[in-house]
Every structure is written in structure tokens, then in C-alpha cells.
C-alpha positions in Angstrom: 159.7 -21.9 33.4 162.1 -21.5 30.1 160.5 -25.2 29.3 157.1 -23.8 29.4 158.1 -20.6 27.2 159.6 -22.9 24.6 156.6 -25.7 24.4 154.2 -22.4 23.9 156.5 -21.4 21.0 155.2 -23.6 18.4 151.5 -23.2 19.1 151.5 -19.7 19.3 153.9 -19.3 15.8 151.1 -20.3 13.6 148.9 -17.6 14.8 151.5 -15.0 14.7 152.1 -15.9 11.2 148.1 -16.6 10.1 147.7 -12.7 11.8 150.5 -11.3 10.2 149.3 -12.8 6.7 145.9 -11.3 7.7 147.1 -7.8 8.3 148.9 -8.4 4.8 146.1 -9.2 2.6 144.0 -6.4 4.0 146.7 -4.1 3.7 146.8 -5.1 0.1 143.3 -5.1 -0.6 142.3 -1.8 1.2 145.1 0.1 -0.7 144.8 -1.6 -3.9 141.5 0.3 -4.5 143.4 3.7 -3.4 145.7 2.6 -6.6 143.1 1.1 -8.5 141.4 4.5 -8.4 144.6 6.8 -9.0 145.5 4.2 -12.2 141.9 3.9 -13.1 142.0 7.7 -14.0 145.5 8.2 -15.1 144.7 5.4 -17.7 141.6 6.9 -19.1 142.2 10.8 -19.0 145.6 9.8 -21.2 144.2 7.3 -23.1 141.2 9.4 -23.9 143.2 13.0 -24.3 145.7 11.0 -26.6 142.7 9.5 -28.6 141.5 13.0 -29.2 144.5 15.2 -29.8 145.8 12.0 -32.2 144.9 14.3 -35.3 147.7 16.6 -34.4 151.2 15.9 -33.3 150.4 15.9 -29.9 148.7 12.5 -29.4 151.5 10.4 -29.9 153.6 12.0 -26.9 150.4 11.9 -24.1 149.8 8.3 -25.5 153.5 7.7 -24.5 153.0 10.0 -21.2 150.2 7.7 -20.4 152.2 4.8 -20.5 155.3 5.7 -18.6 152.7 7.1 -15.6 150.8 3.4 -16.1 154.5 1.8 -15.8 154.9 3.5 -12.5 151.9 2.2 -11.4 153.2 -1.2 -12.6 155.8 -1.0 -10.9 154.2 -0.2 -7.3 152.3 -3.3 -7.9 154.9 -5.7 -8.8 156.5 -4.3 -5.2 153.5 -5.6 -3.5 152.7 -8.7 -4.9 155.1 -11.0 -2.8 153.8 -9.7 0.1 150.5 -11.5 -0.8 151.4 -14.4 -3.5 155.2 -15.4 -2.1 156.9 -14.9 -5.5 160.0 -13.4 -6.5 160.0 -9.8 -7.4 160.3 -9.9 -11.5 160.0 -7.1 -14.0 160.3 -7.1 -17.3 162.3 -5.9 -19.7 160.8 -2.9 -21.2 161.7 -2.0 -25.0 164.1 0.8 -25.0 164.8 3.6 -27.8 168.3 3.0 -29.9 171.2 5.3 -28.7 170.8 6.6 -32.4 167.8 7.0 -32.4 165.5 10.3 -33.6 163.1 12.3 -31.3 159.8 10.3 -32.7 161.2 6.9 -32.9 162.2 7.6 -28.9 158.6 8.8 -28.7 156.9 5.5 -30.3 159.4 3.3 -28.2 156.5 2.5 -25.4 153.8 2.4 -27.9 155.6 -0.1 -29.6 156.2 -2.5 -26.3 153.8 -5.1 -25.9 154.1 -5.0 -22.0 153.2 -1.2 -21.8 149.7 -2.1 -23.4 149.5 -4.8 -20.8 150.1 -2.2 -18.4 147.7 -0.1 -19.7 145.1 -2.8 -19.5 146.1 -3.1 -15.9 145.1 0.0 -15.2 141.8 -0.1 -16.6 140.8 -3.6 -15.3 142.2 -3.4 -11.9 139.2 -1.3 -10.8 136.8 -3.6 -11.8 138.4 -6.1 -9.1 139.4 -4.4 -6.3 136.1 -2.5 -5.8 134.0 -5.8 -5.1 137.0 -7.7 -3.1 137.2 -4.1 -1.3 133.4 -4.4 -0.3 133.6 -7.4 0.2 136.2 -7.6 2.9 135.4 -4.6 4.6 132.1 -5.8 4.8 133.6 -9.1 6.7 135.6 -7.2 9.0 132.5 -4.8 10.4 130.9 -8.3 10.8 133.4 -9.6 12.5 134.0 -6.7 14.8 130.5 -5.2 15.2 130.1 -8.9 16.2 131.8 -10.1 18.4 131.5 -6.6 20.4 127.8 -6.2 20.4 127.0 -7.1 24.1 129.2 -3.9 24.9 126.6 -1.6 22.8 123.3 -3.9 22.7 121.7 -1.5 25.2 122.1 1.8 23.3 120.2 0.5 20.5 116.6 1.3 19.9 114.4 -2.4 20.4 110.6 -1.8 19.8 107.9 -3.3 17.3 108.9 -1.1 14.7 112.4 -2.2 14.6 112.2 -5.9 14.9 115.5 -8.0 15.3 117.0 -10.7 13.4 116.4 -13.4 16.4 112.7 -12.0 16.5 112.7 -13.2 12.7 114.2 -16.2 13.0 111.8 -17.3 16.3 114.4 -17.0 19.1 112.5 -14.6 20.9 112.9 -10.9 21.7 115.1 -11.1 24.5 118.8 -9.4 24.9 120.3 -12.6 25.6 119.0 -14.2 21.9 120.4 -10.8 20.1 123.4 -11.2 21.9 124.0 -14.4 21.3 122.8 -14.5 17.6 125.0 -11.7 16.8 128.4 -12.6 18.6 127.9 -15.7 17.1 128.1 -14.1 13.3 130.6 -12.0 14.8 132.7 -15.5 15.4 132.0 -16.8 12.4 133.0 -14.3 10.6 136.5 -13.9 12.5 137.0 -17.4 12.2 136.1 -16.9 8.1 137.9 -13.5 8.1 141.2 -14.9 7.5 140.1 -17.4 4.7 138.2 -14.3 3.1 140.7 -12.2 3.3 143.6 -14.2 1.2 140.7 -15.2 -1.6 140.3 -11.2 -2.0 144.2 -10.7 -2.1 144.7 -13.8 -4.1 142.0 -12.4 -6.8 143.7 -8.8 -6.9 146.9 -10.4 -6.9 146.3 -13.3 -9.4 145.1 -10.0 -12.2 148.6 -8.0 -11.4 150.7 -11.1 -11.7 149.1 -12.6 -15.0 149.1 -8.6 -16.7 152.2 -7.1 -15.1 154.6 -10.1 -14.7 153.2 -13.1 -16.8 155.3 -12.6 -20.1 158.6 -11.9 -18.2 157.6 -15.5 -16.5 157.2 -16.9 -19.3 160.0 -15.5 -20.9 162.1 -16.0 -17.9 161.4 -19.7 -18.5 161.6 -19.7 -22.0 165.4 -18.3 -21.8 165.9 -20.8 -18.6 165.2 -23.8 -21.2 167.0 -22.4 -24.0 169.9 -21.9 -21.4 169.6 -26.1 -20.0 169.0 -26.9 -24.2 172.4 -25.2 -25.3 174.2 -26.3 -22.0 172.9 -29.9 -22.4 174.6 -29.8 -26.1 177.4 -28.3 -25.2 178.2 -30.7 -22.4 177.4 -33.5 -24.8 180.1 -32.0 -27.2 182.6 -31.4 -24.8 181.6 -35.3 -23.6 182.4 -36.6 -26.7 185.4 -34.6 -27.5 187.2 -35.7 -24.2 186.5 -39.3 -24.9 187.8 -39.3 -28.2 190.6 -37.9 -27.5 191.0 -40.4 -24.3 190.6 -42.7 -26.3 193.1 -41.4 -29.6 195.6 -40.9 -27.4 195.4 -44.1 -24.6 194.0 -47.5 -26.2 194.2 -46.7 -29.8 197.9 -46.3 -29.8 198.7 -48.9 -27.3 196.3 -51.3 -30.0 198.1 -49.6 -33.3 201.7 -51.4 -30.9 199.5 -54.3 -30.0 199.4 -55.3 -34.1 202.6 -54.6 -34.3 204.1 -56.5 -31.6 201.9 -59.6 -32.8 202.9 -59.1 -36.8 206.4 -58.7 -35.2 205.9 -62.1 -33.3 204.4 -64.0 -36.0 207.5 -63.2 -38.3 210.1 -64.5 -35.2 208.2 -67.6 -34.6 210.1 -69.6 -37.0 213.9 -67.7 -36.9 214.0 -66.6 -33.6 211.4 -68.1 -31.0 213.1 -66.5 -27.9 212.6 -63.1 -29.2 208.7 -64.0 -29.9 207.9 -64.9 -26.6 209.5 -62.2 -25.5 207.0 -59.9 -28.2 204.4 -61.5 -26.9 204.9 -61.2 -23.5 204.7 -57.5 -24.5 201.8 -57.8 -26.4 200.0 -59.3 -23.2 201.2 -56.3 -21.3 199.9 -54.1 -23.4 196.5 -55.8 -23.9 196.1 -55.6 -20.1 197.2 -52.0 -20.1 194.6 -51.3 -22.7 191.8 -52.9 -20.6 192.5 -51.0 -17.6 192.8 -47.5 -19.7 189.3 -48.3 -20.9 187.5 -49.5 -17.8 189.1 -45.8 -16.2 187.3 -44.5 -19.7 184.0 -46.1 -18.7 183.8 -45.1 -15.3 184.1 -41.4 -16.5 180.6 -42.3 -18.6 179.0 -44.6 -16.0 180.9 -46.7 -13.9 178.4 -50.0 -12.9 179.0 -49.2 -9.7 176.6 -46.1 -9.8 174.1 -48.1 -11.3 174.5 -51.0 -9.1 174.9 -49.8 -5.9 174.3 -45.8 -6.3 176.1 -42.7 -5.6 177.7 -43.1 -2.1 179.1 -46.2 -3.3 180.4 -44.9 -6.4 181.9 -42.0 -4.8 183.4 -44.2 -2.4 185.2 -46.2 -4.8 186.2 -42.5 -6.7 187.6 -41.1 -3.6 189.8 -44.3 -3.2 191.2 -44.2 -6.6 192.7 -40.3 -5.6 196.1 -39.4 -5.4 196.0 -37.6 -1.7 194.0 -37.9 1.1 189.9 -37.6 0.0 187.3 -36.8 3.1 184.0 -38.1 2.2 180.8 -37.0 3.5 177.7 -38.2 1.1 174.1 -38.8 2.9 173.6 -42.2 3.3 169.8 -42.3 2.3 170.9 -41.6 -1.5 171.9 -45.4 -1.5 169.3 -46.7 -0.2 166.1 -48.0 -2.8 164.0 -46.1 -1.5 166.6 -42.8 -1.6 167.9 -43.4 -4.9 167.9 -40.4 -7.2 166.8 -40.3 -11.1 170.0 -41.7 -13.0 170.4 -38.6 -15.0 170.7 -36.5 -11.5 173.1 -39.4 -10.0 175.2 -39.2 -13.0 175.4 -35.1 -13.2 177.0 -35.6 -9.5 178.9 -38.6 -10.5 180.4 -36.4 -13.2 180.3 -33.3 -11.3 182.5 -34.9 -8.3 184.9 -37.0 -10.9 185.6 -33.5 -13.2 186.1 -32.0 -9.8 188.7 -34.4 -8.4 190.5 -34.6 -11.8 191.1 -31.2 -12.1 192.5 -30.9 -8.2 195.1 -34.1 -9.1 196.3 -32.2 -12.2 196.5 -28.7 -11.4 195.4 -27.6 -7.7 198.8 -29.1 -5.9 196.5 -29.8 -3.0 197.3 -31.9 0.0 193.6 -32.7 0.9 190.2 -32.4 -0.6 187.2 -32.7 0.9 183.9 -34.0 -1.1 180.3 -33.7 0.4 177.3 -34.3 -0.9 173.8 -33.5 0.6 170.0 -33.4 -0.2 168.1 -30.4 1.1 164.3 -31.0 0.0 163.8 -31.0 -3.4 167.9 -30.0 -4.2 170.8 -31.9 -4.4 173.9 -29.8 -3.2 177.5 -31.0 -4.6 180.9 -29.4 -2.8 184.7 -29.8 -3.6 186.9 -28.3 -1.6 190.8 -28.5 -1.5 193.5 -27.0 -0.1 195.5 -26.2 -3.6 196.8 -23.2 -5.3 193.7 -21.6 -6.4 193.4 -20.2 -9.6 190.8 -22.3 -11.0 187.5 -20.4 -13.1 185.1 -21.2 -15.5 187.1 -19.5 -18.2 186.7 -21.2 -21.8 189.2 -24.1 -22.7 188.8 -25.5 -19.1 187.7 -28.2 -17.4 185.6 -26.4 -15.1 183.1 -25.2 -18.2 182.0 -29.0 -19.0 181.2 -29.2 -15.1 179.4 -25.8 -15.4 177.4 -27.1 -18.6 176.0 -30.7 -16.8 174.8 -28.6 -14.2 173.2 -26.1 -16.2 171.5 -29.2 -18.3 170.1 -30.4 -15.6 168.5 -26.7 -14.5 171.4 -25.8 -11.4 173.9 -23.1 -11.1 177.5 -23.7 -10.8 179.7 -21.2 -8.2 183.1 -21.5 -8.1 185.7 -19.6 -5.4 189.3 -19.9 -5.7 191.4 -16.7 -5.4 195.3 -16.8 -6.2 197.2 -18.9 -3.3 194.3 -21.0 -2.5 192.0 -22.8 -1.3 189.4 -23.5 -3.9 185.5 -24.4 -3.4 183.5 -25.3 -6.4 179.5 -25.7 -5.3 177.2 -27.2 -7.4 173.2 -27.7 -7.0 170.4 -28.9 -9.1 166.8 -30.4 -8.2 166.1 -33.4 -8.0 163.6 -36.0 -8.5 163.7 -39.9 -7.1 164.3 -42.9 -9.6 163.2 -46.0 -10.3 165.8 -49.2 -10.0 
């Protein structure tokens, strides 16, 4: 019996939710011409009353009246539209008097917002859309009802000559079994259609509220978003650079500054002192080996052929290998694979990402283990270092947390890091993600 119950789960979940979506648009439909009304009026009584009492010092306040009573309005509808369109709640930013400022300029501070006219406009255009998609789907659902329950009332209906029936029309005959079945079949139809009918109306009433009331804070929203991934991007860059010259100033250009050196030193011995040439040579090889190893750890912090070769698991792999304690490892498989492989820029933000991470835990964290994992969830990669350290780490400037922050911010993610005083820390990380071509 609990098998049954759960098999029945599934197929009855879709017509919980298609009802439930049903009882939502019509919700929103039926009291969207309640509001339409109330704004309807609002807007033109104080755009009108402002318009006339404009000659005096009186217009300028109702004008501003009008449009904190339209915002109100605004507002109620920016409540309801996920309900109907699944998007986040947004609203805009509204421009606000100065603290300093006088009586009149505190007055003018809504005439002077571009999104209070849009408001405004609301108001006065909502009406002209939620009276037909009101009709409209009331209309459906007396079809759909009267329908499908007319062979409980067909008898208390007057039939005669003078009243002639649609089936009579149409040549089905003037029987009660071809009304009946003539109109319990629109009464289907339209149930099956009411659904369908009823997310077109909300999605027309809704698409006019979301392009007035929330479209410039969208596009706004994105406009800061990709001014925020622009600056990020450079500043990553910078601090990219910066690191790598200085890796590079302090590592194998001084060890190649001795490296001349050693050799001049060696060419001046070879004729006094042989012995003590050899032995500056043998130095000099030591140091050119030491020189090639510093910069092949340089190039794997830019992009190690491994990650292009083989791709991220493998390249983590090899990263977690290379750590001073004990590194757990948990990266989805699939992301290797050819057919897995992610874009190179998103492989080498978590390449970078995990290599930052594991850096900073050798050098400051005084952890005995870390743990690295790394997951795709849909269209998002999900990046997570934990260890077991002293804590203490934040995004503070000067660190090397903020050039992890700014990769992920360049490639549109967000960045959370947790690590109170004592311990442990856990630095998250997630960014979309789009597949490549190797």
C-alpha cells in the first residue's frame, strides 16, 4: 500500500501544481482590475487636480501626493508579480530629498524621479489591460463551469421554437441529449483551455507591471552587476600581475643576477684555479635547476598544462599532492571528461580559486587537514575549502583572500568566507558555468 501511495505521488504533483498556478493567475487577474480601478482613479483625480491648481502653489504638492499614492500602488504590484512571472521581488531605488535640503526641493524630489512618472503611467495604462484579460477570463471560467454542469440544469430551461438551441443550429437535432452533449463538451474544452488562458491573461497584466514598475531597476541591476565583474576582472588582473612580478623579482631573478655571477666568477678561475671553477660551476648548475623549478611552480599558478591537458580533476589532483598536510579531494569526475569539460576561463577561475585557497591555509591557517570539493549543480559550478586551522582569515584589503574574491566576481559569482577566531575556516565560491570546447 505505501508503494502505491508513492508511485501516485508524481502523477498527481503536476496537477497539484498546474491547479495551484491556476488559482494564482486568476487570483491575480480578478484583483488586478479591483487595483487597476482604485489606481486608475487615484492617477487621474491627482493628475488632473494638480494640472489645475498648477497656477497657484498648490499644484506642485498634489502632483507630489499623487505620486507617492501611485508608489503605493507600485509597490502592491511588485508584491504580486512573482506569484505569476517567478521573478525576484526588486524595487527600485527611488530619488530621495538631500538631508539639507529646503521644503520645495523635498517637494519636487518625486517629480524629479524618472520611475515615479513610470509609476504614474502605470496607473493609467493598467486599466486598459486588465479590463479585457478580466473579461476575458471570466468569461472562460462561466464556460467552463456552466459547461461542464449543464445536464444538472438542462431541464429548467425554457426549449421551444422561439428559443432555438445551438445544436438545433448547427443540425444535431433538438433533442436533450445533443444540448447536453454539445454543451458539456465546450464546457471541457474550455477547462482543458482554462488553464492555458488563464497564465496568457496573467502573463499580459504581469508583463505591463514588470516592464513599468521594475524594468529600469533590471536593467540597472544589471548594469551595476557588469560594472561590478568589469572592475573585479581588472582588479584581479592587477593583483595577477603584481604577485607574479614580485614571484618572480624575488625567486628567479635573483637566483639568475648569482647565476652570472657564479659563471663570470668561473670564467676568471679557469686558468689560476680550476678546482675552485668546477666547484662554481657546480653551483651555477644548482642554481639553474633551482631556477627552473621556481618557474614551472610560477606557471602552474597561471595555467599549469595539466589543466589544459587533462582538465580540472586532474589538475587538482596533482595540486592537492603538492600540499604540505593531508588534502581530501572530492571533484566530480564528469568535469574531466570531453564531453564535461568546462569553458577554460571557468576551469581556470577554480584552478586559481582552489590554488589561492590552499596557499593561504599552508602559510597562515596552521591546519592539520583541509578538505577541497568541487561540484556542478546545473548551470553552477560550486568551489569549497575547508580546513581545520586557526581561523581568522577575511576578505579585508592587503589579503590574499581579495584576489580570490575578485576572479570570482569576474566571472559573475559571489565569494562567502566563514572563519571566526580559533577555527575552522570555510571559504565557498560559485559562478555559472558554460561547457568548452577542447
Amino acid at each position: 500500500m505505501t508503494a502505491t501511495r508513492g508511485a501516485a505521488t508524481p502523477a498527481s504533483s503536476p496537477l497539484r501544481n498546474l491547479l495551484r498556478q491556476l488559482l494564482r493567475d486568476s487570483g491575480y487577474v480578478l484583483s488586478g482590475l479591483l487595483l487597476a480601478v482604485v489606481g486608475f482613479v487615484v492617477a487621474v483625480t491627482g493628475f488632473t487636480l494638480s494640472l489645475s491648481l498648477l497656477v497657484t502653489t498648490l499644484g506642485l504638492p498634489v502632483l507630489a501626493g499623487t505620486f507617492y499614492a501611485v508608489r503605493v500602488l507600485a509597490d502592491i504590484e511588485r508584491i504580486r508579480l512573482p506569484t505569476v512571472l517567478n521573478v525576484p521581488r526588486i524595487r527600485p531605488v527611488y530619488r530621495g530629498p538631500d538631508p539639507d535640503a529646503t521644503f520645495w526641493r523635498r517637494v519636487l524630489a518625486p517629480v524629479r524621479d524618472p520611475q515615479s512618472w513610470l509609476d504614474l503611467l502605470h496607473a493609467f495604462s493598467k486599466l486598459l489591460v486588465a479590463m479585457p484579460v478580466f473579461v476575458i477570463l471570466v468569461c472562460w471560467w462561466v464556460l467552463a463551469l456552466a459547461g461542464i454542469c449543464y445536464a444538472a440544469y438542462d431541464r429548467y430551461l425554457p426549449h421551444g421554437p422561439d428559443s432555438p438551441h445551438l445544436s438545433e443550429l448547427l443540425g444535431m437535432g433538438d433533442g436533450a441529449g445533443a444540448r447536453i452533449f454539445l454543451n458539456t463538451a465546450i464546457g471541457v474544452f474550455a477547462l482543458l483551455t482554462l488553464p492555458l488562458v488563464a497564465r496568457a491573461c496573467a502573463r499580459t497584466e504581469g508583463g505591463l507591471a514588470r516592464a513599468l514598475l521594475t524594468g529600469v531597476a533590471e536593467l540597472r541591476n544589471r548594469i551595476t552587476t557588469l560594472e561590478e565583474q568589469k572592475r573585479a576582472a581588472v582588479s584581479a588582473e592587477a593583483n595577477a600581475l603584481r604577485k607574479l612580478e614580485r614571484d618572480i623579482h624575488d625567486g628567479p631573478q635573483q637566483r639568475l643576477v648569482r647565476l652570472a655571477m657564479d659563471l663570470s666568477r668561473a670564467r676568471e678561475q679557469l686558468t689560476s684555479n680550476p678546482v675552485a671553477a668546477r666547484d662554481t660551476l657546480d653551483e651555477a648548475v644548482d642554481q639553474t635547476r633551482e631556477t627552473l623549478t621556481e618557474l614551472r611552480a610560477l606557471s602552474r599558478g597561471i595555467a599549469p598544462p595539466i589543466l589544459v591537458d587533462r582538465g580540472l580533476p586532474s589538475a587538482l589532483a596533482a595540486l592537492a599532492g603538492r600540499g604540505l598536510i593531508p588534502i581530501e579531494l572530492q571533484v566530480d569526475a564528469g568535469l574531466g571528461e570531453p564531453g564535461g569539460r568546462l569553458d577554460p576561463a571557468v576551469e581556470s577561475t577554480a584552478y586559481f580559486v582552489v590554488a589561492e585557497a590552499l596557499t593561504n591555509v599552508a602559510k597562515h591557517s596552521r591546519a592539520t587537514e583541509c578538505r577541497v570539493t568541487v561540484e556542478r549543480a546545473g548551470q553552477r559550478l560550486r568551489v569549497g575549502v575547508d580546513d581545520d586551522g586557526q581561523g581568522g582569515a577575511h576578505l579585508a584589503k592587503g589579503h590574499g583572500l581579495v584576489g580570490i574574491a575578485d576572479r570570482v566576481r569576474a566571472a559573475g559569482g559571489q565569494l562567502l568566507v566563514t572563519s571566526p577566531a580559533g577555527g575552522p575556516t570555510a571559504i565557498r565560491a560559485e559562478f555559472p558555468v558554460t561547457t568548452g570546447k577542447w
